[in-house]
Backbone bond lengths (Angstrom), bond angles and torsions (degrees), N, CA, C in turn:
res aa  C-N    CA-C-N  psi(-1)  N-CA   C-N-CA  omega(-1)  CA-C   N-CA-C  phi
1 X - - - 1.464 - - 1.523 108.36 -
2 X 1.491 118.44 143.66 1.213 118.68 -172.64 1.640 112.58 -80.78
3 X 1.138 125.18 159.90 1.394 132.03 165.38 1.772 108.47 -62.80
4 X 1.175 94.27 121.96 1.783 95.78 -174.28 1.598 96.14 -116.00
5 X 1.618 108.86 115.58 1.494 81.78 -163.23 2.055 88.61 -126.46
6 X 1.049 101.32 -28.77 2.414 93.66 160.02 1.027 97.15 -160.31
7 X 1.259 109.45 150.05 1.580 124.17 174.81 1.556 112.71 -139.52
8 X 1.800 110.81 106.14 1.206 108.83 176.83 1.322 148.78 -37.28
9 X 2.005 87.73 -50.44 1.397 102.89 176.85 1.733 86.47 -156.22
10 X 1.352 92.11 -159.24 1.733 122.52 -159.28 1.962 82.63 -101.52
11 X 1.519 104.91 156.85 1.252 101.79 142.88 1.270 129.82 -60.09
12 X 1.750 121.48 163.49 1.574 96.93 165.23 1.689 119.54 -82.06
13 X 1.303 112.10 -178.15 1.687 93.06 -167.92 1.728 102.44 94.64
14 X 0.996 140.11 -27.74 1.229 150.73 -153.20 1.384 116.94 18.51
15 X 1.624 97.14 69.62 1.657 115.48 -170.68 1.589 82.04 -96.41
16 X 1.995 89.50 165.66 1.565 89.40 -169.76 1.836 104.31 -97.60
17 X 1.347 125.92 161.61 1.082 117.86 172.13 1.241 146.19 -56.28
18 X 1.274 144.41 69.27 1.495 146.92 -138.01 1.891 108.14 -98.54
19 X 1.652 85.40 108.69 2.058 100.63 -163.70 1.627 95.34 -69.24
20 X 0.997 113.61 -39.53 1.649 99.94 -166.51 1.881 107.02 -147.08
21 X 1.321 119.11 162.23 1.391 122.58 179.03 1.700 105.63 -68.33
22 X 1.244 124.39 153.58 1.207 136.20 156.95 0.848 136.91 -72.81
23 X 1.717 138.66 142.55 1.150 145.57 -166.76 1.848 101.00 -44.49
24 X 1.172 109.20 134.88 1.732 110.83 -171.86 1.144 125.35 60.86
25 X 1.062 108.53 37.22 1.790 108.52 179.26 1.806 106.74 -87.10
26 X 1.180 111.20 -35.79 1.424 123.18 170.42 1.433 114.71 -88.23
27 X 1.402 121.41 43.19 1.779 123.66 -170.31 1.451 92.79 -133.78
28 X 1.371 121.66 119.06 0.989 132.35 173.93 1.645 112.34 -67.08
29 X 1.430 112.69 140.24 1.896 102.35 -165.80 1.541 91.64 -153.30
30 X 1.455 96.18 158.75 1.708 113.33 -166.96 1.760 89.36 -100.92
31 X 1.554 82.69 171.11 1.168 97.34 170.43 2.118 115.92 83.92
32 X 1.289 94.71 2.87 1.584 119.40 -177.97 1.452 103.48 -105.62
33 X 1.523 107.39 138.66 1.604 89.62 138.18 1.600 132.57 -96.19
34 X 1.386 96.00 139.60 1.396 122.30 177.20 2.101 118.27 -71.85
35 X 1.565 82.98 146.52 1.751 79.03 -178.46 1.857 91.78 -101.98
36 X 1.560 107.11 -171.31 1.139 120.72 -179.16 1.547 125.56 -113.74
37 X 1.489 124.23 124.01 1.105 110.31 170.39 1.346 136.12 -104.77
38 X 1.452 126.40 123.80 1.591 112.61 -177.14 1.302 112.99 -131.58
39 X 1.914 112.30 170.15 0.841 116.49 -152.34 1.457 88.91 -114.71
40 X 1.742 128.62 141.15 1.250 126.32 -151.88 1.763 99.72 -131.66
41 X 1.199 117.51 171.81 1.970 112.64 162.41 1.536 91.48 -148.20
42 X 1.240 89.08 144.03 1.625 115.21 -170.04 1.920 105.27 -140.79
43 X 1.782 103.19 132.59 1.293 98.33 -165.27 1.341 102.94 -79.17
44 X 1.226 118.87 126.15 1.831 109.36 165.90 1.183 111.58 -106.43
45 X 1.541 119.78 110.40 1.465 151.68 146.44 1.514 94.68 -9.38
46 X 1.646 100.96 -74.96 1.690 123.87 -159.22 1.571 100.42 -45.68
47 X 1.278 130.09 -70.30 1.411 146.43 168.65 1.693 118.23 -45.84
48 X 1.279 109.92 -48.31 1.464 100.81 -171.03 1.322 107.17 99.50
49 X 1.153 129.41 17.21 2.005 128.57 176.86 1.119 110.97 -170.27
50 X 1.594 113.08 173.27 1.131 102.19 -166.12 1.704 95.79 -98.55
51 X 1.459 120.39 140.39 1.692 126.84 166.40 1.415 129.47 -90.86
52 X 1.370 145.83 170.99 1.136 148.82 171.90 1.196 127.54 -90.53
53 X 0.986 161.85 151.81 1.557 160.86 80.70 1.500 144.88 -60.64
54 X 0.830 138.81 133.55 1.435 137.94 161.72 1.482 109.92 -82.57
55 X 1.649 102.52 121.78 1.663 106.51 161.31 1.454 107.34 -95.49
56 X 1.461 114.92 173.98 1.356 117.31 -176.17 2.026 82.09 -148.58
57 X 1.088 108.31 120.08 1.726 125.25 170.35 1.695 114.90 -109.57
58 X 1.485 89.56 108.55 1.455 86.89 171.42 2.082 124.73 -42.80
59 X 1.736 105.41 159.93 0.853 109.80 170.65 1.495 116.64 -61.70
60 X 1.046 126.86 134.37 1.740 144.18 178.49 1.155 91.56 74.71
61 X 1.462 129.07 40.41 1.425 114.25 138.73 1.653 152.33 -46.78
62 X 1.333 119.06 111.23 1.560 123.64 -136.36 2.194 91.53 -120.45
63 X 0.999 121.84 130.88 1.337 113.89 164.49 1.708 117.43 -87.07
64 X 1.599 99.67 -1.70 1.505 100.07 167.57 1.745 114.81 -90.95
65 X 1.169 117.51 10.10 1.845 134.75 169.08 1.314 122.12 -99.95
66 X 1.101 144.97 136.11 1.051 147.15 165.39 1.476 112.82 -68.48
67 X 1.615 135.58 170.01 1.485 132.52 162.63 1.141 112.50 -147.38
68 X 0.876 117.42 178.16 1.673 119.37 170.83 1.827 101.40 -121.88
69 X 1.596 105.78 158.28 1.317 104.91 -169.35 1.486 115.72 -123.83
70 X 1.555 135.17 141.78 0.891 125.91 175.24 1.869 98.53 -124.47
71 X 1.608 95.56 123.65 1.389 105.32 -176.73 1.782 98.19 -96.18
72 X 1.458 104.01 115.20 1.203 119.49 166.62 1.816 138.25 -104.62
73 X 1.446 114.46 121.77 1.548 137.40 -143.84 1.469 101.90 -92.47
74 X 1.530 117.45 129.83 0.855 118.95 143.03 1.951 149.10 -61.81
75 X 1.239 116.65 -169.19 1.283 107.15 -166.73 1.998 86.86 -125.56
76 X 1.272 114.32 -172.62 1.731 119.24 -124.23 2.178 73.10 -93.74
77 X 1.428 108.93 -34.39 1.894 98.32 -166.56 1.168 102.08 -79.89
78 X 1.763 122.00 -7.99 1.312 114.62 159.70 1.101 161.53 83.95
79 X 1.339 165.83 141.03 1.300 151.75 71.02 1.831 105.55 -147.09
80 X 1.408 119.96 176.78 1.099 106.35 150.05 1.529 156.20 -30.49
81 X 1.648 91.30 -28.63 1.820 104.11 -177.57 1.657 76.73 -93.71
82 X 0.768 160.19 64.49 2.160 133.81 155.96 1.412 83.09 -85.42
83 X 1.215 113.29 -58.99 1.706 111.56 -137.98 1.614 97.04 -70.27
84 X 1.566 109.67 -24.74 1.723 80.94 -153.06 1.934 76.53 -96.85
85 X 1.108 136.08 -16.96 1.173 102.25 -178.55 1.775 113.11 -114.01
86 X 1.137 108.69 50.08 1.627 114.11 164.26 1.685 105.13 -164.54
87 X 1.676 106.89 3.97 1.445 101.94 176.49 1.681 96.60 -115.45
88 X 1.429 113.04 -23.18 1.538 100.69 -157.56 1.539 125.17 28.80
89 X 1.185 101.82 63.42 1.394 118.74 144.07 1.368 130.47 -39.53
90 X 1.337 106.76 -59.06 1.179 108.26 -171.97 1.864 120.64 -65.07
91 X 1.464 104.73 -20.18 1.563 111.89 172.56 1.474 120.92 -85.99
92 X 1.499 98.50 -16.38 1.743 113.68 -175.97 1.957 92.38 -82.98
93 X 0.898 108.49 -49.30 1.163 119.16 169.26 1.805 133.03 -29.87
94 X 1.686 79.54 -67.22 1.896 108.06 170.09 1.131 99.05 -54.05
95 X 1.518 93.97 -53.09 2.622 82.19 -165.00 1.238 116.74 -69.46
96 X 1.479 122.78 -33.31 1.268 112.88 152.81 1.688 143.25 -28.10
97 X 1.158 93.62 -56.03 1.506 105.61 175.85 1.515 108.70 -78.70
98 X 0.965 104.11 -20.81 2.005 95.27 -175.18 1.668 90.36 -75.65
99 X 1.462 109.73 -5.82 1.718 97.09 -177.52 1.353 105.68 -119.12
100 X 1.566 100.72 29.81 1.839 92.69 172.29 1.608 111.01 52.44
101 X 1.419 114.07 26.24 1.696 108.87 165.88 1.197 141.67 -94.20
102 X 1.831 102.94 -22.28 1.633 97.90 170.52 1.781 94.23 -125.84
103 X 1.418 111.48 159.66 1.772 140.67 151.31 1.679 90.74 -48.32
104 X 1.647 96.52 114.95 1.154 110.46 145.38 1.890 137.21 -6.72
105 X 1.086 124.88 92.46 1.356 102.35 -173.08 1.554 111.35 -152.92
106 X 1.688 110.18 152.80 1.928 97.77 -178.19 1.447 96.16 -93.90
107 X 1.375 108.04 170.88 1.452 121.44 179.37 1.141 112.34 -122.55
108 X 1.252 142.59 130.47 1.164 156.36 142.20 1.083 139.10 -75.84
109 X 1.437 131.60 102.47 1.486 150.07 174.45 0.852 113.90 -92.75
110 X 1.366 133.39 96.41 1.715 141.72 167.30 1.750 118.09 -88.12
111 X 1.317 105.08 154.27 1.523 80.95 165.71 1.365 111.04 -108.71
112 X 1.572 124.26 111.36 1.439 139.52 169.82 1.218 126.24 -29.95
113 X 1.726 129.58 -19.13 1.050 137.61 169.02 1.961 109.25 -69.44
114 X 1.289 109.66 97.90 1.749 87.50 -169.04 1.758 96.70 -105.03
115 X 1.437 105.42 92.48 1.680 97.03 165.49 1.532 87.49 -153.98
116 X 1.583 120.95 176.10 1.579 132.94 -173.65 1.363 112.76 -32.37
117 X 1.520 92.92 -90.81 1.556 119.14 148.61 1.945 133.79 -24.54
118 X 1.244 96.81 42.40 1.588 100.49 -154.64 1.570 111.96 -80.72
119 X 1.559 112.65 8.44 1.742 121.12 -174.44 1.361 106.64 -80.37
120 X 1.518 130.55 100.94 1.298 116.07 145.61 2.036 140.33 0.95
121 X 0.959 89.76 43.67 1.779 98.09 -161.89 1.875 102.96 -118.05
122 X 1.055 102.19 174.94 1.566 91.28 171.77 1.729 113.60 78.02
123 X 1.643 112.42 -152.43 1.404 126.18 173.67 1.608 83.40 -104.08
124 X 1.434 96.23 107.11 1.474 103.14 158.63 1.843 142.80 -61.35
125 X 1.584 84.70 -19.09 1.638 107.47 -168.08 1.776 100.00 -105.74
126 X 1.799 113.51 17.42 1.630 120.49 -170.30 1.799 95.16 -77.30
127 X 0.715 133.27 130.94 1.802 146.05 -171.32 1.063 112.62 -58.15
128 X 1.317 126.50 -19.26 1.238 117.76 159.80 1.533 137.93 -94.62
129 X 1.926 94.92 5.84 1.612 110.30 -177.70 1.948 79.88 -106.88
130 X 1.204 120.42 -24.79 1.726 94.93 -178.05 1.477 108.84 -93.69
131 X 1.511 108.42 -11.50 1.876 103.25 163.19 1.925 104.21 -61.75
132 X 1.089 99.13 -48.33 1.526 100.77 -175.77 1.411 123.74 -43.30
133 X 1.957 123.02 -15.12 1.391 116.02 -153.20 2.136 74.05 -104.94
134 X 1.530 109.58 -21.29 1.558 90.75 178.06 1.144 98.04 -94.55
135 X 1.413 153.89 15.71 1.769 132.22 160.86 1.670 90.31 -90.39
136 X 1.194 143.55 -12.06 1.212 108.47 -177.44 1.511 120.47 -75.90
137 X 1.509 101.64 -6.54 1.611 97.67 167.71 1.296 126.48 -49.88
138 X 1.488 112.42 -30.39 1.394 118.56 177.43 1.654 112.49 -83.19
139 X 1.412 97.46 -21.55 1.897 103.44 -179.69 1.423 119.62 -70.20
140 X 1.642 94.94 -46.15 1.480 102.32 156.36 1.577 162.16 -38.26
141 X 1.813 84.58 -46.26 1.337 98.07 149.95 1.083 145.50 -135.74
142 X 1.191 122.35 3.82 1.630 127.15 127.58 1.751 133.24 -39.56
143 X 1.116 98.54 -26.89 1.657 116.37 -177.73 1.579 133.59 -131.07
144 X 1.273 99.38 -57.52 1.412 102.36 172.13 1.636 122.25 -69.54
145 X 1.197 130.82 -31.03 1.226 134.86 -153.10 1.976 96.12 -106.17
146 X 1.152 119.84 -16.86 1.686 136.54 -179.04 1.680 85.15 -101.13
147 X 1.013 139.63 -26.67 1.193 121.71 165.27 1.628 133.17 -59.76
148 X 1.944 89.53 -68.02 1.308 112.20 165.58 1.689 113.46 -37.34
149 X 1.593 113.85 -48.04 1.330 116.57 -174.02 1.820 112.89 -65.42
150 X 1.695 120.68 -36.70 0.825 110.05 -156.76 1.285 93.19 -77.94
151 X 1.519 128.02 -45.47 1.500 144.11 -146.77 1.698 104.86 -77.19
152 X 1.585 115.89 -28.86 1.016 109.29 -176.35 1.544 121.64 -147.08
153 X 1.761 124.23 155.23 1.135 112.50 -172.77 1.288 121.12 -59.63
154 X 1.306 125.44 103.76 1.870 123.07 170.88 1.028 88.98 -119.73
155 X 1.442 92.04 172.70 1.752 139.21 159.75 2.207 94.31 -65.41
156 X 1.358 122.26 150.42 1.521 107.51 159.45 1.083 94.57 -128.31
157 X 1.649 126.25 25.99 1.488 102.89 167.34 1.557 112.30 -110.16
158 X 1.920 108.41 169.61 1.679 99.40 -168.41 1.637 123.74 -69.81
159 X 2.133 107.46 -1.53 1.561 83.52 169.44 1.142 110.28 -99.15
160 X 1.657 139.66 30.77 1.060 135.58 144.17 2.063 131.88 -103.41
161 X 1.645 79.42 27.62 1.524 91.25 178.96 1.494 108.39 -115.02
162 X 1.283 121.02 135.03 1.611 125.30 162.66 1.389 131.45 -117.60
163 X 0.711 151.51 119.16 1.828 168.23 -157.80 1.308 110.70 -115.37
164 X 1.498 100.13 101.40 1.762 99.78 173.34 1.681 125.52 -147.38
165 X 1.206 131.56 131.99 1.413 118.41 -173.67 1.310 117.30 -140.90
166 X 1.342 119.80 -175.69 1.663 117.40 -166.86 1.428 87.56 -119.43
167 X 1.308 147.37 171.50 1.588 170.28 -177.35 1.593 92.57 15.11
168 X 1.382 103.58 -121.20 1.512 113.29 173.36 1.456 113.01 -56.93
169 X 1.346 135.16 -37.57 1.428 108.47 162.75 1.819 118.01 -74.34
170 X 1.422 115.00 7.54 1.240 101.45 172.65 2.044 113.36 -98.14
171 X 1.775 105.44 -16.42 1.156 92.80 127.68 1.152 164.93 51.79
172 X 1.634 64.66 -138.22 1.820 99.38 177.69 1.579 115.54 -70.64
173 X 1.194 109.62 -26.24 1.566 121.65 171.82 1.617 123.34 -68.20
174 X 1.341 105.55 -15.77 1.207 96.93 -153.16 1.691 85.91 -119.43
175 X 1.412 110.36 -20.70 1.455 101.94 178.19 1.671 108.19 -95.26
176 X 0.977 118.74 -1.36 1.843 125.53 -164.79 1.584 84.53 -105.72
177 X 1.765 124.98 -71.65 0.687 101.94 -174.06 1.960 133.34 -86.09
178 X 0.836 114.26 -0.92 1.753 107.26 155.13 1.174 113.40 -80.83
179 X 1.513 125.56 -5.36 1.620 109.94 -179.93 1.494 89.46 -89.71
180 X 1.242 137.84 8.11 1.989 107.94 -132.85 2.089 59.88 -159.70
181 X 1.257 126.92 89.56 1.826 115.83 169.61 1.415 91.16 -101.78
182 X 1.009 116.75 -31.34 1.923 115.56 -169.04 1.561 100.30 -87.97
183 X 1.313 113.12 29.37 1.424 115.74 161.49 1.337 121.08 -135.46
184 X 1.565 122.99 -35.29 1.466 141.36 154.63 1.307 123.94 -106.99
185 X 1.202 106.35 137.76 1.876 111.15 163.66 1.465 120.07 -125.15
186 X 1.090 106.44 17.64 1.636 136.24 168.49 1.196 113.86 -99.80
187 X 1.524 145.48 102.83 1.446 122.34 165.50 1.306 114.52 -142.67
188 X 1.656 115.94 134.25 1.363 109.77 -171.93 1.484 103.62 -156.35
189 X 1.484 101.93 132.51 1.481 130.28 -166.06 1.964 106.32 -106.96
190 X 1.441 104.61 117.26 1.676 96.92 177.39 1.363 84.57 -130.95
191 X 1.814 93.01 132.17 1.205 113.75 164.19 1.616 128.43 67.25
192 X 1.723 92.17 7.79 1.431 105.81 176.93 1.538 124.35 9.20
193 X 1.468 118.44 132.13 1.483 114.00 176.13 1.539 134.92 -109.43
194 X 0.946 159.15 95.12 1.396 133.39 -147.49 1.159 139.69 -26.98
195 X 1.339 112.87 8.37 1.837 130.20 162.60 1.513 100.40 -66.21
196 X 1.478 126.71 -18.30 1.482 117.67 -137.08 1.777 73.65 -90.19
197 X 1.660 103.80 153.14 1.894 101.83 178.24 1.483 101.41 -75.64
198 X 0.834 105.91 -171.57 1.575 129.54 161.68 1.280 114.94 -87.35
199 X 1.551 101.30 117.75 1.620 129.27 175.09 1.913 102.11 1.90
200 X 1.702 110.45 -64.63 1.438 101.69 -153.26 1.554 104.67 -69.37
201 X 1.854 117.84 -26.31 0.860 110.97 178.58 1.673 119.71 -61.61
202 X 1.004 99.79 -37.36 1.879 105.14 -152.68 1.799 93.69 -76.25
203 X 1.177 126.77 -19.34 1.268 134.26 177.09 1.794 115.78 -138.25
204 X 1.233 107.11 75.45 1.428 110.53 -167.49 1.684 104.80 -83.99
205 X 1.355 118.78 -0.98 1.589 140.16 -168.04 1.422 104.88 -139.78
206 X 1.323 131.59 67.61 1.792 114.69 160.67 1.180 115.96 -49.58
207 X 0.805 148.17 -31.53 1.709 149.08 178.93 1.448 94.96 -54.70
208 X 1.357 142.33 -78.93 0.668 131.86 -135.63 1.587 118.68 -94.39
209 X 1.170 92.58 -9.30 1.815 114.40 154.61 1.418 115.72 -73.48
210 X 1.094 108.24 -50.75 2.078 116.65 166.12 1.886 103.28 -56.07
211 X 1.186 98.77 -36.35 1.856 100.03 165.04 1.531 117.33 -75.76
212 X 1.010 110.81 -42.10 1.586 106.87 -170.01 1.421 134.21 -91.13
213 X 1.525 102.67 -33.91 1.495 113.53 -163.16 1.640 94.27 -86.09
214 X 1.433 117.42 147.96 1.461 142.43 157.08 1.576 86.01 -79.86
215 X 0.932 123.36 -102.44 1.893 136.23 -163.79 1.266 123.14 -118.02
216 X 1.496 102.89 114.57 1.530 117.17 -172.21 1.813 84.70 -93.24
217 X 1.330 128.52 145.15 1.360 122.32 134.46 1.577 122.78 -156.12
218 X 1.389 102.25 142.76 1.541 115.88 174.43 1.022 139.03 -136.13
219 X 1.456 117.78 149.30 1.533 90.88 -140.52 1.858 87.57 -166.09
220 X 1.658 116.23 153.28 1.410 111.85 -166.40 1.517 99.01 -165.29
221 X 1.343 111.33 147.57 1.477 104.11 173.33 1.332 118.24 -83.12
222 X 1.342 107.08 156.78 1.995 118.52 -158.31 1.805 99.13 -75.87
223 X 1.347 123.87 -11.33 1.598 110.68 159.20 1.236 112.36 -124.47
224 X 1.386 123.84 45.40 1.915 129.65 140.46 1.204 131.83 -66.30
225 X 1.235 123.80 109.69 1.268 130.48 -140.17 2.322 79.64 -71.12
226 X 1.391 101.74 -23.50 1.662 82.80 -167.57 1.673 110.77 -83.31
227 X 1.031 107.76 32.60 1.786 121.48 -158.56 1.885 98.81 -50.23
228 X 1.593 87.86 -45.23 1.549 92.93 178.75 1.447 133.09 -50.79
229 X 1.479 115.94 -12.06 1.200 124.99 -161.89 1.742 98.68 -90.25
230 X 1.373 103.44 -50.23 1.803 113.01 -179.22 1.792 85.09 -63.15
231 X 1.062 118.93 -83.48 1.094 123.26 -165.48 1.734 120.19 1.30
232 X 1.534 93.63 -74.13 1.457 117.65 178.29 1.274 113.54 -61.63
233 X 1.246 129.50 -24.59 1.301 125.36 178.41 1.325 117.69 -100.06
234 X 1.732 132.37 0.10 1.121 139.98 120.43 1.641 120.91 -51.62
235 X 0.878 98.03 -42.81 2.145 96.88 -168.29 1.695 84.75 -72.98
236 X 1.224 138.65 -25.37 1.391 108.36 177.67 1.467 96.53 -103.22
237 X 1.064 146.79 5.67 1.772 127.25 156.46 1.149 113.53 -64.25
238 X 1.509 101.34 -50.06 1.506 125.64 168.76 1.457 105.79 -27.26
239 X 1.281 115.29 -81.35 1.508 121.27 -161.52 1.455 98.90 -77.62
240 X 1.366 131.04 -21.89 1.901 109.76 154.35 1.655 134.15 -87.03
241 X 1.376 100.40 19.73 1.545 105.66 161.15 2.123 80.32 87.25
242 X 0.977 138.67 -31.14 1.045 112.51 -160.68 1.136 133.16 -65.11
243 X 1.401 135.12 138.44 1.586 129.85 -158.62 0.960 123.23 -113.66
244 X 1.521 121.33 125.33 1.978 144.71 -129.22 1.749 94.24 -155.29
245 X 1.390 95.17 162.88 1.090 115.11 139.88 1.632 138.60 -115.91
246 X 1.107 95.67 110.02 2.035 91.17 -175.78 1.443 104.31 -100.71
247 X 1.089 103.29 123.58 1.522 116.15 -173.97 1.394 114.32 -121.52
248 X 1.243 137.91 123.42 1.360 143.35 -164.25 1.422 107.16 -132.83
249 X 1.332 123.84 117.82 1.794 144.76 -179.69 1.083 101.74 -141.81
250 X 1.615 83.10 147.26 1.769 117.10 176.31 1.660 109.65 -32.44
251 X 0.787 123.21 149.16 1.166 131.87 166.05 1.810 126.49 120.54
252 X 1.353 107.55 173.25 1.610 118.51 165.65 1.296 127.32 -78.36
253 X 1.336 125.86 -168.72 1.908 121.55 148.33 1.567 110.41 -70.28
254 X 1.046 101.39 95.62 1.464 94.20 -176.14 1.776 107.22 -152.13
255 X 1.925 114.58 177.46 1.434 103.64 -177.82 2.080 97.72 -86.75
256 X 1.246 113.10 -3.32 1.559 99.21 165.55 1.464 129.82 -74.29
257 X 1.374 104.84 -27.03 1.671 101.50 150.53 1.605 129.50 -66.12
258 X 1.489 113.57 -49.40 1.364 120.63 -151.02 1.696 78.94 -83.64
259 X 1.163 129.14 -37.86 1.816 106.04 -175.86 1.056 117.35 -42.54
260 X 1.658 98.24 -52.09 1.510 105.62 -174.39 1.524 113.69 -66.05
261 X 1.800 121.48 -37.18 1.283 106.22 -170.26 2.015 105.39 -69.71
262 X 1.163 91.31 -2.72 2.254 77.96 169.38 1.247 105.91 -106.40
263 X 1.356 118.76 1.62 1.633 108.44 172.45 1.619 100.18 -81.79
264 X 1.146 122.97 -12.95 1.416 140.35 -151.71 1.802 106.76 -92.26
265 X 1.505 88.80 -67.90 1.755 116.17 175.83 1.200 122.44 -56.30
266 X 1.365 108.15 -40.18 1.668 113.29 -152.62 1.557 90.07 -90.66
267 X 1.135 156.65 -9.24 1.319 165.92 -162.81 1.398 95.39 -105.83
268 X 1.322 124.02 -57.93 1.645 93.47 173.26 1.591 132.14 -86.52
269 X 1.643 100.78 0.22 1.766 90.58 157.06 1.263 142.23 -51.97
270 X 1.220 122.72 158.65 1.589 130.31 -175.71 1.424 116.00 54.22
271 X 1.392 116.01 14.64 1.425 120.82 -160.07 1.533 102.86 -116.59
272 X 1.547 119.56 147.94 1.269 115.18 172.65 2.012 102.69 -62.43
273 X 1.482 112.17 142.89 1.567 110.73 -172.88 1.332 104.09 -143.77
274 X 1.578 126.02 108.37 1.172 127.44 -160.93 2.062 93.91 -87.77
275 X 1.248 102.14 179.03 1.625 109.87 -175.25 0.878 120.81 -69.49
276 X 1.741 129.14 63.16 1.159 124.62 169.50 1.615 130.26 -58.61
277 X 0.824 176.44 -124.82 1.417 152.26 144.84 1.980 116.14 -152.66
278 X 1.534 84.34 -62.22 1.145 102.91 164.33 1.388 141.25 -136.11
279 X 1.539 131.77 138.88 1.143 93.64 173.30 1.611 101.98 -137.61
């Protein structure tokens, strides 16, 4: 059971508050329909080559529909495959929808490292592979996101964009997307990493985050040694009125948190989301 520690209000919808995923939520099961995952190349300008991604397309995926997209970040050991093969996304995903729980949407798995050499291999923590997880801001949207748009049916505006990651891609989420509001109104940080800036930086304007954002959320397990990082960057939303979700569960840095924090997240995208605050 999750740590429930205040809760402003209700969602809107007056759905009830749900602390943690359920036994099998990450168990792949028949008798569903299934979405699709593929593996894509996209030219990056920023880099100089062409890079990879994994999409993930909902079940009854139609190119005569529009969607909205949530581009989801890896963590610093990396690559494009982390998520789908130690998060299974794509099954957390499936069971969802066989239960009518989230808005339609594609997923995007990039790999956040944006330089030649982009394989997790080597000294991962060498300064010029952790400069690489901040140039992909420019890879991102110079390239990847004009891709996604040309190649596939989306939404291209920011309330149909979402930004979300686990350690260093959570980050990357939280510094790409609060610097970048006229590009996302989705934003969600798991397990934040010490890439993430400092509070005044990443929001040098609350107002205009209290203007822009649909859903801020962050969120970390209660024995992560980086607890401090979400922490602090709640205690200053906190003290600027701005309205988040900070969510705190059992757990380490690990994929038993971050499963759960997208079984968590991805349910309130695209959705009207009243000020829940904390949970």
């Amino acid at each position: 059971m999750a740590l429930l520690i205040f809760v402003v209000s209700q969602f809107a919808r007056s759905q009830n508050v749900v602390k943690h995923a359920p036994e099998g939520f990450d168990i792949e099961k028949s008798g569903i329909p299934h979405g699709t995952i593929d593996t894509v190349e996209y030219e990056s300008e920023t880099v100089g080559t062409k890079r990879r991604a994994i999409i993930y397309t909902p079940p009854g995926f139609s190119t005569s529909k529009k969607y909205p997209v949530l581009y989801l970040l890896h963590g610093i050991g990396g690559d494009e495959t982390e998520w789908p093969d130690n998060g299974q996304p794509q099954v957390i995903l499936d069971n969802l929808y066989a239960k009518d729980k989230l808005e339609p949407m594609i997923v995007v798995m990039p790999n956040g490292r944006a330089m030649k050499d982009d394989r997790a291999t080597g000294d991962i923590f060498a300064p010029e592979k952790v400069q690489a997880f901040a140039n992909f801001e420019e890879d991102l949207f110079h390239d990847l996101i004009p891709f996604i748009e040309k190649s596939y049916p989306v939404y291209k505006d920011r309330g149909h964009r979402a930004l979300a990651g686990l350690s260093m891609g959570g980050g990357q989420s939280l510094n790409f997307g609060l610097g970048n509001l006229d590009t996302f109104a989705w934003i969600g940080g798991f397990s934040s990493a010490p890439n993430t800036k400092e509070p005044e930086q990443l929001l040098s304007d609350p107002q205009k985050a209290k203007d822009k954002l649909k859903l801020l959320w962050i969120s970390c397990g209660d024995e992560d040694d980086l607890m401090r990082i979400s922490k602090r960057t709640h205690e200053y939303l906190e003290d600027h009125d701005v309205p988040h979700i900070f969510y705190v569960e059992p757990g380490g840095h690990d994929f038993e948190v971050w499963k759960n924090d997208l079984y968590m997240f991805s349910q309130l995208l695209f959705k009207p989301v009243d000020r829940l605050q904390v949970l």
